[in-house]
C-alpha positions in Angstrom: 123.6 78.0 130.8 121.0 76.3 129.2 117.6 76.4 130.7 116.1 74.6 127.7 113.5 71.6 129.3 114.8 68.5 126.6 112.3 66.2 128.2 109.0 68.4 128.7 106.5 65.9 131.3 104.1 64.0 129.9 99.8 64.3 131.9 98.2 61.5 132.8 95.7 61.9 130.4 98.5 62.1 127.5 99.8 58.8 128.7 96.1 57.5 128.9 95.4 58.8 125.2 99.0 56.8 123.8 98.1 53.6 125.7 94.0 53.6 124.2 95.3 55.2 120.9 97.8 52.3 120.3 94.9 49.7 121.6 92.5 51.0 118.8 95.0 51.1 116.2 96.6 47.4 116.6 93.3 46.3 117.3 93.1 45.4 120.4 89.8 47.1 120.3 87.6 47.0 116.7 85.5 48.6 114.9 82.5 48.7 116.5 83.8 47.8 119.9 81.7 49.4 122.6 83.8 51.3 125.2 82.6 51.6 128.3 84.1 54.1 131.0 84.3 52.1 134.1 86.4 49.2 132.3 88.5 51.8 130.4 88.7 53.3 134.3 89.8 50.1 135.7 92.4 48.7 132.6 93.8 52.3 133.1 93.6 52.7 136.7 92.2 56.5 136.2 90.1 58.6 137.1 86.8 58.8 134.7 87.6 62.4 133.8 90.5 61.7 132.2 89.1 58.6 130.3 86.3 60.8 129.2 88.9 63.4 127.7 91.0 60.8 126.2 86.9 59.8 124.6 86.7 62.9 123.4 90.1 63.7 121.7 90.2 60.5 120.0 86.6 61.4 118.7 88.3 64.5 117.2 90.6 62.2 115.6 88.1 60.2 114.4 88.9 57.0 116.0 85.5 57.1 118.4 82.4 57.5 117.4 79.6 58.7 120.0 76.4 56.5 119.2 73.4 57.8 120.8 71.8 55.5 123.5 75.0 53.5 123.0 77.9 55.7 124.0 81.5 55.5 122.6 82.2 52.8 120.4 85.6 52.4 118.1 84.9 53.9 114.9 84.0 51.9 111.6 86.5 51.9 108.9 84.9 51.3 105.1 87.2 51.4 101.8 85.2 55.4 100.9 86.9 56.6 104.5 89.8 55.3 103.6 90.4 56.2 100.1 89.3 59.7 101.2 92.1 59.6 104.1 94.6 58.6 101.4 93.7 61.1 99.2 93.7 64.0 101.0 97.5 62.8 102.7 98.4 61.9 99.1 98.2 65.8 98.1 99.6 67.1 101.3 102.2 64.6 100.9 103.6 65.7 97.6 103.4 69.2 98.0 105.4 68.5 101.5 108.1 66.7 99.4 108.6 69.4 96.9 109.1 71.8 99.3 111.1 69.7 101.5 113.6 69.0 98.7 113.9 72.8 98.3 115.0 73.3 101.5 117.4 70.4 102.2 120.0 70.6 103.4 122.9 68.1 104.4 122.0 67.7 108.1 118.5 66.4 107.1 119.7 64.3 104.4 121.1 62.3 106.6 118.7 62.4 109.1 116.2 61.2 106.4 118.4 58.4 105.1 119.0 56.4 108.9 114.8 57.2 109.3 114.6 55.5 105.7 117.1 52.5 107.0 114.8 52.3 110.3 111.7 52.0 108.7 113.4 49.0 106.3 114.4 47.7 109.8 110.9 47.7 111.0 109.0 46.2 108.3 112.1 43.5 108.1 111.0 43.1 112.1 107.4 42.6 110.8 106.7 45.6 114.6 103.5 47.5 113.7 104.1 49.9 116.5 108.1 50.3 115.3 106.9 51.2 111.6 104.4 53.4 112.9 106.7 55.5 115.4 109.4 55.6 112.4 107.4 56.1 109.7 105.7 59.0 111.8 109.4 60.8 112.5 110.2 60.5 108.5 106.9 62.5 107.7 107.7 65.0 110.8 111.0 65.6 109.2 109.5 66.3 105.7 107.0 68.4 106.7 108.8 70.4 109.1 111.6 71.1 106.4 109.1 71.7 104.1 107.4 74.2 106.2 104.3 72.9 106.4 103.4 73.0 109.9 99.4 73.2 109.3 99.6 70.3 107.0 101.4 68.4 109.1 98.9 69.0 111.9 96.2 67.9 109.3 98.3 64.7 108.4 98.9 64.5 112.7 95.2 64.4 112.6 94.7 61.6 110.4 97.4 59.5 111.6 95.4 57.4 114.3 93.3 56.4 111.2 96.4 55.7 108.6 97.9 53.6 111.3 94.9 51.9 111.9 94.5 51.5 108.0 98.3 50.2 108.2 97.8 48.1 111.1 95.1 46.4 109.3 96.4 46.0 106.0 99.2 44.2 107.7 97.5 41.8 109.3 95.8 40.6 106.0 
């Protein structure tokens, strides 16, 4: 028997934090867009607690900013943030690869060659939120082969912001 849960269930406040996540990073909201409880209460159709938690985690991940007098606003992205974000991924990144192609084996091969013909399916799609999700499973797979767990929940960290950077870059 297996009692293993597959599909664990997802809080209101985890489906909250997706939905305004994915609004910051396609743009839907800017940079510098105020965001105001009650309307993020009312597109949601939630309580004000869990808006104010989904504030505050996506403060942590650096995609709010709390202004004084002003409240939340969306943060602002500059080309110093950015290279800094890139940086700091790039050297995670490569050590993650390294490792990861110690520790291969044929199972993950695969698996990282249909993520690879994915993400070319994606960009060939021209769907931001397709290339995200892929391109977020590929990394997971390195990084977990590679053993990096606390790197990957560094990269996890930044990832609002890369996908932001992405989303942008895209659209240009």
């Amino acid at each position: 028997m297996n009692l293993k849960i597959e599909n664990p269930p997802v809080t209101l406040r985890e489906l909250c934090l997706d939905k305004v996540r994915n609004a910051i990073i396609t743009g839907y909201f800017p940079s510098g867009k105020r965001l105001v409880e009650r309307t993020l209460c009312e597109e949601l159709g939630v309580s004000r607690s869990v808006v104010r938690e989904v504030i505050r985690y996506l403060e942590a991940e650096g995609l709010v900013e709390i202004l004084p007098n002003k409240g939340p606003i969306v943060s602002l992205l500059n080309w110093d943030i950015a290279s800094q974000i890139y940086e700091i991924r790039l050297l995670l990144e490569q050590s993650a690869v390294v490792d990861c192609t110690k520790n291969l084996d044929e199972k993950t091969a695969e698996k990282l060659k249909l993520l690879l013909e994915d993400l070319k399916a994606a960009f060939a799609a021209d769907d931001i939120n397709l290339i995200i999700a892929t391109s977020t499973r590929l990394y997971e797979t390195i990084f977990t082969t590679a053993n990096h767990h606390i790197a990957w929940e560094v990269v996890q960290r930044l990832n609002g912001r890369i996908s932001r950077l992405r989303a942008m870059t895209m659209k240009s």
